[in-house]
N, C-alpha and C positions, 0 to 999 in steps of 0.2 A: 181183418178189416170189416166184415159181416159182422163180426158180431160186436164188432166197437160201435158202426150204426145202427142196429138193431137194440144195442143200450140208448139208445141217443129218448130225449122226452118229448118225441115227435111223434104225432097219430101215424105217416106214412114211412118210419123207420121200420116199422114191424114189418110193411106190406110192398117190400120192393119184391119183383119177382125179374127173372130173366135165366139166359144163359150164358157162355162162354166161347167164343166160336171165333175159326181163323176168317179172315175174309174170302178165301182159296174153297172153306167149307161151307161158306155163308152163299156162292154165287149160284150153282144150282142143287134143283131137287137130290136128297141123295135116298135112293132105295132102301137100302141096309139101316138107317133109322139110327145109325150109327150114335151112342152116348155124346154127349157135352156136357162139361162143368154145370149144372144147374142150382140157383137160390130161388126155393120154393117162397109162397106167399106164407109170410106168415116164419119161416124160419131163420135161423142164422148161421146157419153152415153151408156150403156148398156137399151137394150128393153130385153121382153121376147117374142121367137121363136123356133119354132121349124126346122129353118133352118138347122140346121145342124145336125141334129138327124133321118137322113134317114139311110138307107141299104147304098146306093153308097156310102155315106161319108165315113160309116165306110169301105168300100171296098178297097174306094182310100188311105185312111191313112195306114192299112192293109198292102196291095198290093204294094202301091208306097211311102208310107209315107218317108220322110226325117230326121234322127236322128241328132239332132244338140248335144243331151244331153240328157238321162234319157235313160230306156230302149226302146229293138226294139216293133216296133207297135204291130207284132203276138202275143206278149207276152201277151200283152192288149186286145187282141179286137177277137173272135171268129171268125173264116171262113164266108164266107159271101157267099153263093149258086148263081147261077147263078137265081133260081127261084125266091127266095126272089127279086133278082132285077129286074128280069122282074113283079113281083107283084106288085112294088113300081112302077114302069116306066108307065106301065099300068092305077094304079091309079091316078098317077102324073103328069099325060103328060098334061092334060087343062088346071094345076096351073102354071106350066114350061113355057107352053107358052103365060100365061097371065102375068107373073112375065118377063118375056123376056122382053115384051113390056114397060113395067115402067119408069118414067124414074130415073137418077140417079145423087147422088149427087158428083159423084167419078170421072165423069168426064174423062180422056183418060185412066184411069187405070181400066176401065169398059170396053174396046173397046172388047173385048171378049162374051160381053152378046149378 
């Protein structure tokens, strides 16, 4: 299915990004950073990562998430403490700014990293 959209003659086919996640793993923080199905920006395969299974994610989806369709994010996903994020941030800061540096296959719709 990835890579049938990622053929498609659309600028934002290339540039889907996300993950794969139960609802049961989506509700709260989980420590262990545990992998999920991930489609990187820019590719068409599913790897496994733990990219998007931090505190912040769930904070931003949470906090700011955008409903196109299904229920709202709070419904889903528990409070996310301000500790917790500074505990990840904390841990996280060497790999952030090593992953910063990378380079990338996404091209101008990366210009943010």
């Amino acid at each position: 299915m990835h890579k049938r959209i990622y053929a498609l003659d659309v600028p934002w086919a290339q540039h889907l990004e996300g993950s794969y996640v139960s609802r049961e793993q989506l509700r709260r923080v989980d420590p262990s950073g545990s992998p999920y199905p991930f489609l990187d920006n820019g590719a068409s395969e599913l790897v496994s990562a733990n990219h998007c299974n931090t505190a912040v994610v769930r904070w931003l989806i949470r906090e700011h998430g955008v409903v196109l369709a299904g229920p709202e994010p709070r419904s889903l996903i528990d409070p996310v403490s301000e500790d917790q994020l500074r505990r990840e941030a904390r841990a996280r800061i060497d790999e952030y700014a090593a992953w910063a540096l990378e380079p990338t296959e996404a091209k101008p719709m990366s210009r943010w990293k």
